[in-house]
N, C-alpha and C positions, 0 to 999 in steps of 0.2 A: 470592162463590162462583160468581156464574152467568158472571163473568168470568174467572176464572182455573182453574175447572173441580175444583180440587182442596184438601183443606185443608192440604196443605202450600205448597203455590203462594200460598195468603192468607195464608201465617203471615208466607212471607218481602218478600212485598206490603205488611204491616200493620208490619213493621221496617222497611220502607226509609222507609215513609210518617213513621212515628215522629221516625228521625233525621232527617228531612231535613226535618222541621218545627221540633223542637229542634236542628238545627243553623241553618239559617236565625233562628229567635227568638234566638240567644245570638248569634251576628253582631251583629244589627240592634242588641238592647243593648249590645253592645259597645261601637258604634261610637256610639249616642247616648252612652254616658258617655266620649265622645273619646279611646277610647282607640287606639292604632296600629291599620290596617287589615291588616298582616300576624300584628300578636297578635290582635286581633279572629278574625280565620282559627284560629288555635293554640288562641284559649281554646274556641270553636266545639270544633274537635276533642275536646278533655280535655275539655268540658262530656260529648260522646255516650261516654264510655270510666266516668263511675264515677257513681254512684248510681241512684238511681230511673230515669231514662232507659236507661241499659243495662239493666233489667230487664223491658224488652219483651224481652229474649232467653230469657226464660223467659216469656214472654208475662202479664207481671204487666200488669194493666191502670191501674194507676195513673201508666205510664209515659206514657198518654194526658194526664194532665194536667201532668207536669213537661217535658212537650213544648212544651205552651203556656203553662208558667209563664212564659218568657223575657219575653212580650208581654205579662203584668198586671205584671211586674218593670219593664217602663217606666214604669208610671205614680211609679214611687219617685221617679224623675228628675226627672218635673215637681213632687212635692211638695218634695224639696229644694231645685231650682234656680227653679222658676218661684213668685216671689215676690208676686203679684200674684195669680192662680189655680193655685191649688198640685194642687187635684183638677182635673181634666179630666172629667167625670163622666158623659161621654157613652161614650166610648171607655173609661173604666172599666166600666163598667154590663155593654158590649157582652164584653168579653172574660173577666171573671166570669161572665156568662151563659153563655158558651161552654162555658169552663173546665166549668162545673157539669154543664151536656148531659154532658157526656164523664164526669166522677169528679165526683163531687159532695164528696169529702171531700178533695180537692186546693183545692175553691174556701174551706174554710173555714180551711186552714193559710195559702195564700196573705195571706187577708185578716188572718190572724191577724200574719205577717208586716208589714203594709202599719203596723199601728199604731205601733210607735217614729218611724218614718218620719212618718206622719201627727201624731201631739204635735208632731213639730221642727216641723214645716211651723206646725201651729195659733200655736205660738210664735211663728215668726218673721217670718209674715204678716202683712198693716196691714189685707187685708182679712176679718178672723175672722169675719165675719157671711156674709161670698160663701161663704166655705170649705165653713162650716157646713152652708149653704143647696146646696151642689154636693154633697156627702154623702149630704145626703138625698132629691136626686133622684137621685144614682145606687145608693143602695140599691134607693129605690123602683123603679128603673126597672128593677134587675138581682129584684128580686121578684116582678114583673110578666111579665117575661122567663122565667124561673125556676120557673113557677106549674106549670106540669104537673107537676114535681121534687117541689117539698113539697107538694104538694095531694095527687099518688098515695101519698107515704109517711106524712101525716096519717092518710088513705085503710084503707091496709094496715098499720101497724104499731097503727093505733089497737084494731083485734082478733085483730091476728094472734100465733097460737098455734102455729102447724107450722111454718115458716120460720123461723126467728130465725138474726143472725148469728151466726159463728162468738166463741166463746171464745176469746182467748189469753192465755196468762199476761205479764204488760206487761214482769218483771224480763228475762226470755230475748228480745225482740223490741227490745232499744236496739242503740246504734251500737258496730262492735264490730271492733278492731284483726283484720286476715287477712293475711297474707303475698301470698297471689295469689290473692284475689275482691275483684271490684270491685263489684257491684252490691246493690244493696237496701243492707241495713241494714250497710256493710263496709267499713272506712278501711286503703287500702293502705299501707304506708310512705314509699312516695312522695307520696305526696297530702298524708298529716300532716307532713310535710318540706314543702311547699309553703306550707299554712297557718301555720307556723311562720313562714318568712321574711317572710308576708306581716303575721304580727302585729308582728314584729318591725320592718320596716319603717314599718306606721302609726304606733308608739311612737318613731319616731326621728323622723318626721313628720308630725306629730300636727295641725298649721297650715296645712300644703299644699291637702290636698282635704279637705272636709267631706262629699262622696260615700265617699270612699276610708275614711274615719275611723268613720263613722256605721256602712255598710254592713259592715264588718269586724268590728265590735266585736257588733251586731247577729245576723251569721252564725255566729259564736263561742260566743254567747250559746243560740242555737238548738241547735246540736251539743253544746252543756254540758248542756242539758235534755233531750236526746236519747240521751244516755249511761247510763254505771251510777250517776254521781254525783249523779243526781234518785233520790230513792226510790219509785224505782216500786214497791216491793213494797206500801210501805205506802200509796200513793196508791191501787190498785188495792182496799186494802183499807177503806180508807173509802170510794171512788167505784167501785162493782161495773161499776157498767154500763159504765166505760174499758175492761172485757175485752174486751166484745163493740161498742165502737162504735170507739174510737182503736185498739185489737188492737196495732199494731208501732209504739213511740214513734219508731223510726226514720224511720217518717214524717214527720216534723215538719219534717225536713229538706227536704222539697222547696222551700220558700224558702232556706233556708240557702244551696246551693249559689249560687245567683244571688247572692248577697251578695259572694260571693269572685271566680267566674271573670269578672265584668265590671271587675276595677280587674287 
């Protein structure tokens, strides 16, 4: 503010900053899962136009962490492809940590993501004991990192009585067919015409890429539990606290998306 003097001048400072970090992260993925340098550029684009990242235009703060999802979505790469040390656990540790500073409930979807990826890997590695042991120094290390995060909410929610988060009902906050909105919780019909081709595609090629196969079926999977065809009424109704802690299953999505725009 003491730079730009005004809070609309930070609004459009805190977008630019936004996309051009989530466009940069979806490049760089891109181009680690080899894909063309000029669709690398393309998917960059179509990444900052629909979900969670277009909703810093409404200045939703969770667009801070599907910014730098693109960078913990690497570490997918190396557990599929690096057969030998499938976690990297140093540079896992570090941009989890990140991720969390910024949105703390971006860093638990992400991770929540990371596990099918993770099983393949445990499976198909010879060194299951390294794997293991790189886990748990990058938990620890990303806990460690982290410790201001859960120690003040230990802290604070341990007697807090005035505060509490908001309420939502989970049935009204899934993923949810628009004509012309694209962000937060909203699938244009061109997008769902993209995801089609691409499922269609992996089922015609199902042998080709083991990135392309895993990651699609994976992001599918997400967006299927993110819809009306999970019951969220009734989940909400045996797990109360999902009002006020998960609030918009649409969330769930901010992995999802990286599963699709990098093949």
């Amino acid at each position: 503010m003491l730079l730009v003097r005004n809070w609309f001048n930070f609004q459009i400072l805190v977008i630019f900053i936004v996309f051009l970090i989530a466009g940069i992260g979806m490049y760089r993925l891109a181009l680690k899962a080899k894909v063309n340098e000029v669709i690398a550029i393309l998917l960059a684009v179509l990444y900052l136009q629909f979900g969670i990242v277009a909703g810093i235009l409404r200045f939703n703060f969770m667009a801070w962490g599907a910014a730098l999802a693109p960078y913990a979505m690497m570490q997918v790469l190396y557990m599929i492809e690096d057969k030998k040390r499938p976690i990297h656990w140093l540079s896992l540790a570090l941009i989890m940590a990140l991720i969390a500073q910024v949105h703390l409930l971006s860093t638990i979807f992400i991770a929540c993501t990371f596990v099918p990826f993770a099983i393949y890997a445990l499976v198909k590695t010879a060194e299951k004991k390294q794997m293991i042991i790189d886990f748990f120094k990058a938990v620890g290390t990303t806990l460690v990192l982290t410790a201001n995060i859960w120690g003040a909410l230990l802290v604070l929610f341990w007697n807090n009585k005035i505060s509490m988060p908001n309420r939502y009902n989970l049935y009204y906050h899934v993923i949810k067919y628009k004509k012309f909105t694209n962000i937060h919780g909203f699938l244009l019909f061109s997008l769902i015409l993209l995801l089609v081709f691409q499922l269609i595609y992996v089922l015609t090629h199902l042998r080709e890429s083991v990135v392309n196969t895993l990651t699609t079926f994976v992001g599918l999977f997400i967006l299927l539990i993110s819809s009306y065809l999970m019951p969220w009424a009734k989940i909400q109704a045996v797990f109360p606290k999902l009002i006020s802690s998960l609030q918009f299953p649409y969330r769930l999505t901010v992995g999802a998306w990286h599963c699709f725009y990098w093949e």
